[in-house]
C-alpha positions, 0 to 999 in steps of 0.5 A: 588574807585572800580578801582582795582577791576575786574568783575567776567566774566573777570575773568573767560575770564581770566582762559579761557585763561589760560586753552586754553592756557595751554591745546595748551602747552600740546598737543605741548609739547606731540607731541614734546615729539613723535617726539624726540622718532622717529627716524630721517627720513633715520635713521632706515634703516642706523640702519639696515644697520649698524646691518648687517655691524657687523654681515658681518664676522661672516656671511662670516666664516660661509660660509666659514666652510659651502662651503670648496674650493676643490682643482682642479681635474687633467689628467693622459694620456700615450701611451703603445707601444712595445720596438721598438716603435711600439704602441699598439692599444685596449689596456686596462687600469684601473685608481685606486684611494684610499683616497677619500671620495668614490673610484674610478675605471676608465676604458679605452682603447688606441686609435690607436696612442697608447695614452690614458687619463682619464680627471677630476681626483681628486689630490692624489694617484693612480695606473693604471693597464695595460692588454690585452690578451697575454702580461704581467699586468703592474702597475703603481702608483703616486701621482697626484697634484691638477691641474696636467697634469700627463704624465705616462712613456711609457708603454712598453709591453712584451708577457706573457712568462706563458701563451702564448697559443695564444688563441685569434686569433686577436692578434696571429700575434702581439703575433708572433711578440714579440716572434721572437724579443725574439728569435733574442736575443738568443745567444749561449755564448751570441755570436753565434746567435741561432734565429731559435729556439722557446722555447714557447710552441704553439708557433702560425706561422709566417707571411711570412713577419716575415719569411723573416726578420727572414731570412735577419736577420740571414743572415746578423748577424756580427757572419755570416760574421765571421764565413763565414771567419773561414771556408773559411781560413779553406778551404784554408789551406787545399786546397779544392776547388782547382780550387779557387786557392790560395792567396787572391783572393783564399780566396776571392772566397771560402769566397763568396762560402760559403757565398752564400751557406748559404745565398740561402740555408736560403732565400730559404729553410728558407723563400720563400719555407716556405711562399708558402707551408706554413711551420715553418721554425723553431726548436721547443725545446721539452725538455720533455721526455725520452731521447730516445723520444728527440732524436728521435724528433731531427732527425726527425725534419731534414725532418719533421716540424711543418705546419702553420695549426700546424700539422707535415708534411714532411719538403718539404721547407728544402729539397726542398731548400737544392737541389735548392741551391746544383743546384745553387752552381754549378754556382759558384764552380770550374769547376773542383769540379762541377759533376751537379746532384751528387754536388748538392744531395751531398750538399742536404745530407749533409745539412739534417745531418747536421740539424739533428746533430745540432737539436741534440745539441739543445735539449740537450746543446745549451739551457744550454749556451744561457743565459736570455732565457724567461721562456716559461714553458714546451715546447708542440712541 
């Protein structure tokens, strides 16, 4: 009768029931819900990963505009010498550069190969400058690639025609040295060697060295050996010296008479003498004046000179040497032309006047048939 119905305390057992078990579902079902919002272990840090991964090439353009790759910076070297070969040592040299941020200018001095360098320079173009006292400035430019070893052509240097003053004395016997190869180059007609001669204006002295190559040299000239022949034939043809004879052998004995004339007479009077007494044995142009002034200074150069010291004092080297070789002629001449100190005065006399017409010559006409002659200025003899 009373079996479907239920008492009140199941009832609420019952929604006890309900309750705890709707409250466990809740509290599983919000955890549940937190858990999905998370991400997964290792998933954060793959998120971030990947959010650096895209912005990896922005990044590294970044950089690159920020950081530009500079080229590579190169060398210049070169060695400076004279034409022969011979190098020169304290030379100085400027390296110039232009189009750069901030220009530059280097300086440097060649060692004593004659070589010299500058490291680290930037690519693009430059000039370098050249100077040393008593020779001519010299520039060079180029242009200079990222990385290069840039070789500069040789550097050959020439005395400074202008202003060869020789003030420096350190440098008087480079300075000497250049001038005597200028004046080895100096021919009449482009021929007759005229290398006796200075045309520089304070020209400084010679070492006896150089006095003997200027010697030698002269003596030993193509133009000598010819000219020696032209006056030997002479001679011949007109039978002087006639104890020498005729024919080849004739020929032969007036050739190597009047050869060795020159010679002694040169090697003495224009090298041993000079080096002791110290002496130039050289003619020094005046080529300023009056015309009575310049004539005067010729002849008188046939038995006055310029000392080393560079005063004039009496020519003992030439007048010395034109005796000493009159003395030595006698070895060699016919016996019949040999007359002892009378040969050998007369050959000395005939030396002098012979000096003084040709110093003539020299101050007023050689010059004007010697072609490419450097422009010493105003000559101060």
């Amino acid at each position: 009768m009373d079996g479907g119905w239920k008492s009140p305390q199941r009832r609420a057992l019952g929604s006890g029931r309900v309750l705890v078990f709707l409250a466990l579902f809740g509290v599983g079902a919000q955890a549940w819900c937190q858990k999905a919002a998370l991400p997964a272990p290792g998933r954060e840090a793959d998120s971030a990963s990947d959010s650096a991964l895209a912005d990896a090439p922005e990044a590294q353009a970044a950089t690159a505009q920020q950081t530009p790759e500079q080229p590579l910076p190169g060398s210049i070297h070169g060695v400076v010498q004279d034409r022969d070969g011979a190098v020169y040592e304290g030379v100085h040299l400027a390296l110039a550069q232009s189009g750069l941020s901030v220009p530059a200018v280097r300086a440097a001095t060649s060692d004593s190969n004659g070589r010299f360098s500058f490291a680290d320079v930037p690519p693009g173009a430059f000039k370098l400058t050249i100077t040393s006292n008593g020779f001519a400035t010299q520039a060079i430019s180029g242009i200079l690639h990222a990385g290069e070893s840039y070789e500069a052509q040789a550097i050959v240097f020439r005395v400074n025609a202008t202003t060869s003053n020789v003030e420096v004395t350190a440098s008087q016997q480079d300075i000497a040295q250049e001038q005597l190869k200028e004046e080895e180059t100096q021919r009449v007609l482009g021929v007759i060697p005229n290398f006796y001669v200075s045309y520089a204006p304070n020209a400084p002295p010679l070492t006896s060295r150089q006095k003997f190559n200027l010697a030698w040299r002269s003596s030993i000239d193509p133009v000598s050996f010819l000219a020696t022949g032209v006056f030997a034939g002479v001679e011949q043809a007109s039978n002087s010296f006639s104890g020498y004879g005729q024919g080849a052998q004739g020929y032969a004995k007036r050739y190597g008479a009047n050869y060795a004339d020159g010679f002694i007479g040169t090697m003495i009077g224009g090298a041993m003498l000079p080096s002791w007494w110290k002496q130039d044995p050289r003619y020094f142009y005046k080529g300023t004046g009056t015309t009575r002034s310049r004539v005067l200074y010729a002849i008188a150069n046939a038995v006055v000179c310029k000392g080393d010291n560079g005063r004039r004092q009496a020519n003992y080297s030439a007048i010395i040497g034109g005796l000493a070789a009159g003395g030595i002629s006698n070895f060699y001449y016919p016996a019949s032309n040999r007359n002892g100190a009378g040969l050998t005065f007369e050959n000395a006399l005939i030396g002098m006047g012979g000096s003084a017409v040709l110093n003539l010559l020299q101050e007023f006409v050689v010059r004007k048939f010697t072609p490419k002659l450097p422009s010493y200025g105003a000559s101060k003899p």
